[in-house]
C-alpha positions as CSV (number, residue, x, y, z in Angstrom):
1,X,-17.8,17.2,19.8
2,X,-20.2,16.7,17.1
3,X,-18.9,14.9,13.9
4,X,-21.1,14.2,10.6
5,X,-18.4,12.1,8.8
6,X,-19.8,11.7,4.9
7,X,-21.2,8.8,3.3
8,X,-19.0,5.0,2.6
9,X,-18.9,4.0,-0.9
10,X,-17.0,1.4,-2.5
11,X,-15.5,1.1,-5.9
12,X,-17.9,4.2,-6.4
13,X,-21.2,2.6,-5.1
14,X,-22.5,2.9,-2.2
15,X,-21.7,-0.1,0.2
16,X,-25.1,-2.1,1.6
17,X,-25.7,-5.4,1.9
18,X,-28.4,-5.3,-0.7
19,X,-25.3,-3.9,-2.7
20,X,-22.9,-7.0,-2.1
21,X,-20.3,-5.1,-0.8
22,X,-20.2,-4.5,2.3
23,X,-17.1,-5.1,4.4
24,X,-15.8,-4.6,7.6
25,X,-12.5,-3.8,8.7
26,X,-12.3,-6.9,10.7
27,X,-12.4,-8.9,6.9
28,X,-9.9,-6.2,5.4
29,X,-7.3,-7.3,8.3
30,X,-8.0,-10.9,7.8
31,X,-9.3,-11.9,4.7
32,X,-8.7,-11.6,0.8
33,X,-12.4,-10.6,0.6
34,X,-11.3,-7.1,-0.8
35,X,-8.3,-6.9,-3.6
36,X,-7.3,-10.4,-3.0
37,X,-5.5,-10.3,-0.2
38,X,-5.6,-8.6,3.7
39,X,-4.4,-5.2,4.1
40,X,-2.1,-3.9,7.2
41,X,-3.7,-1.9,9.7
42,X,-1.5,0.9,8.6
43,X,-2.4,1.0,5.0
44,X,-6.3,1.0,6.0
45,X,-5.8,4.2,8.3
46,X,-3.7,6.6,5.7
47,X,-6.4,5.2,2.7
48,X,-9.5,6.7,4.9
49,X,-7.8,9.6,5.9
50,X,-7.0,11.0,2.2
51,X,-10.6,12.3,2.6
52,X,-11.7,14.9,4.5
53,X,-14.1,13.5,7.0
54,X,-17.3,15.3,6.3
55,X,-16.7,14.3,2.7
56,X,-18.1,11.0,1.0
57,X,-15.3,8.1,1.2
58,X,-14.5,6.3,-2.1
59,X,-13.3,2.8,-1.1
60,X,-11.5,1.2,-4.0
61,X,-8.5,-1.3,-4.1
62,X,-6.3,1.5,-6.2
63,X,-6.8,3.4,-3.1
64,X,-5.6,1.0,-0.6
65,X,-2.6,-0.2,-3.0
66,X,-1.5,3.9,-3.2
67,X,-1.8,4.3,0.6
68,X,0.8,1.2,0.5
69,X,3.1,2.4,-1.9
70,X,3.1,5.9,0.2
71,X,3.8,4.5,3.6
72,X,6.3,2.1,2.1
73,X,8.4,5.3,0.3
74,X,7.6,7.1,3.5
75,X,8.3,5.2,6.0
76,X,12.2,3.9,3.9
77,X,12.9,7.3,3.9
78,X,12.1,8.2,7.5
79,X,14.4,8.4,10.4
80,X,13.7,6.5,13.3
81,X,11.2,8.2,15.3
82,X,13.1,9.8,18.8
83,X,9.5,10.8,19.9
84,X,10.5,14.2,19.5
85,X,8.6,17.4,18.1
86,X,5.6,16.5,14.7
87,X,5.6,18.8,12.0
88,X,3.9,22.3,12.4
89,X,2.3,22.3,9.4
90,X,0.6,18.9,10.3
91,X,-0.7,20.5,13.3
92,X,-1.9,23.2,11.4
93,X,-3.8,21.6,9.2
94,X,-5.5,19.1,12.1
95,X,-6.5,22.3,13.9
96,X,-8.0,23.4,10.6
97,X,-11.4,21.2,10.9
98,X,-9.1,17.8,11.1
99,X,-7.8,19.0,7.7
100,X,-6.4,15.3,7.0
101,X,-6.1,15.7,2.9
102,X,-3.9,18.6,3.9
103,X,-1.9,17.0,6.5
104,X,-1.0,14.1,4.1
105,X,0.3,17.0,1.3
106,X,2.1,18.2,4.6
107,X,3.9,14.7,4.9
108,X,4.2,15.1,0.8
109,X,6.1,18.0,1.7
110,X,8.4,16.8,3.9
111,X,9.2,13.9,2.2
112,X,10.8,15.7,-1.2
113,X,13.3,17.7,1.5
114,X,14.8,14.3,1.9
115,X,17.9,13.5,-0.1
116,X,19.4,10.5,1.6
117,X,16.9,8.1,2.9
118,X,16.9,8.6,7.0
119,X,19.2,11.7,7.0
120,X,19.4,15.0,7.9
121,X,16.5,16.9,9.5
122,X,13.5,16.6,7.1
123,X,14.2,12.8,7.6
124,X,13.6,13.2,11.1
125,X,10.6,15.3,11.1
126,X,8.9,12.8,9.2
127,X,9.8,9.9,11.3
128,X,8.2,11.4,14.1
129,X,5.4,13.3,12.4
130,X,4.7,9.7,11.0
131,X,4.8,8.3,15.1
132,X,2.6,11.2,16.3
133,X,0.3,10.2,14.0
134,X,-0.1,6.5,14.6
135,X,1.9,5.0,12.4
136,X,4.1,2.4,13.5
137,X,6.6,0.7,10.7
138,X,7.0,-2.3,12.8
139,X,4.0,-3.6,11.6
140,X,3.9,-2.3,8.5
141,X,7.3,-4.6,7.8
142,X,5.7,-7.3,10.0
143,X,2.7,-7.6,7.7
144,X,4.5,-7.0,4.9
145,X,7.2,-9.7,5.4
146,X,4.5,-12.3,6.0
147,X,2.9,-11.4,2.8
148,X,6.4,-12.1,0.6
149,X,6.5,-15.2,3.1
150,X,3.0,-16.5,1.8
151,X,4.2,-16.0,-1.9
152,X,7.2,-17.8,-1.8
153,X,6.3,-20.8,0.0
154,X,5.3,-21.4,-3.6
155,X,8.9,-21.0,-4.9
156,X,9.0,-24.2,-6.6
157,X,5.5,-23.4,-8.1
158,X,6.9,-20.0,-9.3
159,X,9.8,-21.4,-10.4
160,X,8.1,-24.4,-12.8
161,X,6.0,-21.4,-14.0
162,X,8.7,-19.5,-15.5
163,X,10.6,-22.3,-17.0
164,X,6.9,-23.4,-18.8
165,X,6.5,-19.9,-19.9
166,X,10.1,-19.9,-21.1
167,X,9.3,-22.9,-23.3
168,X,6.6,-21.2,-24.7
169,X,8.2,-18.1,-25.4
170,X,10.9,-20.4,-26.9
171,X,8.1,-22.2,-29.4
172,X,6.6,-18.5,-29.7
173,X,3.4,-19.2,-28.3
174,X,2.8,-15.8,-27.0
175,X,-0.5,-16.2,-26.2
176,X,0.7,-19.1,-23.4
177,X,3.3,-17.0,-22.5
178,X,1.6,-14.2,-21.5
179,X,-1.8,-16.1,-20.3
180,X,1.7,-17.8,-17.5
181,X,2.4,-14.3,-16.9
182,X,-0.6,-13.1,-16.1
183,X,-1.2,-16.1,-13.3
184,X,2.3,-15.6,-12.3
185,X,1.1,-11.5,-11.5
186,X,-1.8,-12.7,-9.8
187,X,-0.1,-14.7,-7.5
188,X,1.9,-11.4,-6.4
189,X,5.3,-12.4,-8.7
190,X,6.7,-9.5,-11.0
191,X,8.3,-10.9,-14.3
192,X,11.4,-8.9,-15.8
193,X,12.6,-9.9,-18.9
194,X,16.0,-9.5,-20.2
195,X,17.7,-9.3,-24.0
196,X,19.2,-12.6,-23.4
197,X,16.6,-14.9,-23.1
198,X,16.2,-15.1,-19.1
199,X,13.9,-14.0,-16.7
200,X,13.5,-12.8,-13.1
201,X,11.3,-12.1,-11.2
202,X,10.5,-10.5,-7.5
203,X,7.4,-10.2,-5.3
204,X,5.4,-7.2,-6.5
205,X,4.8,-4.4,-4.4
């Protein structure tokens, strides 16, 4: 078979090293080089196949992070794959000229049928649609547990954050406050603020 697959860009220009921005996907695995951190395998594949082959690929960061929040909603409310029969309408749309844009509305689909995160049949069909296809949760939790691992081995760090933006919230130096909150969100930590005066927070996602 002869394929033509469209041209690469990134953040909407296209990627050459006279450019700056090339990347390979051996650095998207491993390194921060692209969105600050390394992307799973799993997150890389669904983010190139929203786009139809033959059609130029946009490679942006709000890409990737929608291809993570995707297979993290799809793959909670999957059942565990028995190997069993994909969806037809997946087929159908990789017989129709690898018709990937329409396969993942096809796995759309499927995914509003389910009312109760892995159950019932639509929950099943998902989970092995999602296993015929390639993707494998185990490592999308694998990589996705070491990431929360590498942002809270800074616990104490986060920790002595949020008590120095407290005090600053406290003298209403907003400014401060909000400067601690924006390091806090670049080091992957989501503030939530309550009536009361406290805070927590959780890893971002």
């Amino acid at each position: 078979f002869w394929m033509h697959n469209g041209f690469l860009q990134v953040e909407g220009r296209k990627m050459a090293k006279s450019e700056g921005n090339f990347i390979t996907i051996s650095e998207l695995l491993t390194t921060e080089k692209f969105g600050g951190q390394p992307w799973s395998g799993e997150v890389l594949r669904l983010a190139m196949l929203q786009t139809h082959y033959r059609q130029p690929i946009d490679w942006t960061v709000n890409g990737l992070e929608l291809a993570f929040h995707t297979l993290d909603d799809w793959f909670g409310a999957a059942a565990p794959t028995t190997n069993g029969v994909p969806s037809q309408g997946v087929i159908d749309a990789l017989l129709d000229d690898l018709n990937t844009p329409r396969m993942i509305a096809e796995l759309h689909a499927i995914r509003k049928k389910i009312s109760y995160a892995q159950d019932g049949p639509a929950a099943v069909e998902l989970g092995n649609t999602l296993s015929f296809l390639g993707f494998v949760p185990q490592n999308f939790f694998a990589w996705l547990t070491k990431m929360d691992d590498q942002v809270l081995a800074d616990v104490g760090l986060i920790n002595a954050l949020i008590d120095e933006r407290n005090a600053a919230r406290k003298a209403k130096k907003f400014k401060e406050a909000d400067r601690i909150r924006d390091d806090l969100n670049a080091m992957g930590i989501e503030l939530d603020d309550h009536k009361n005066g406290t805070t927590t927070w959780k890893v971002k996602r």
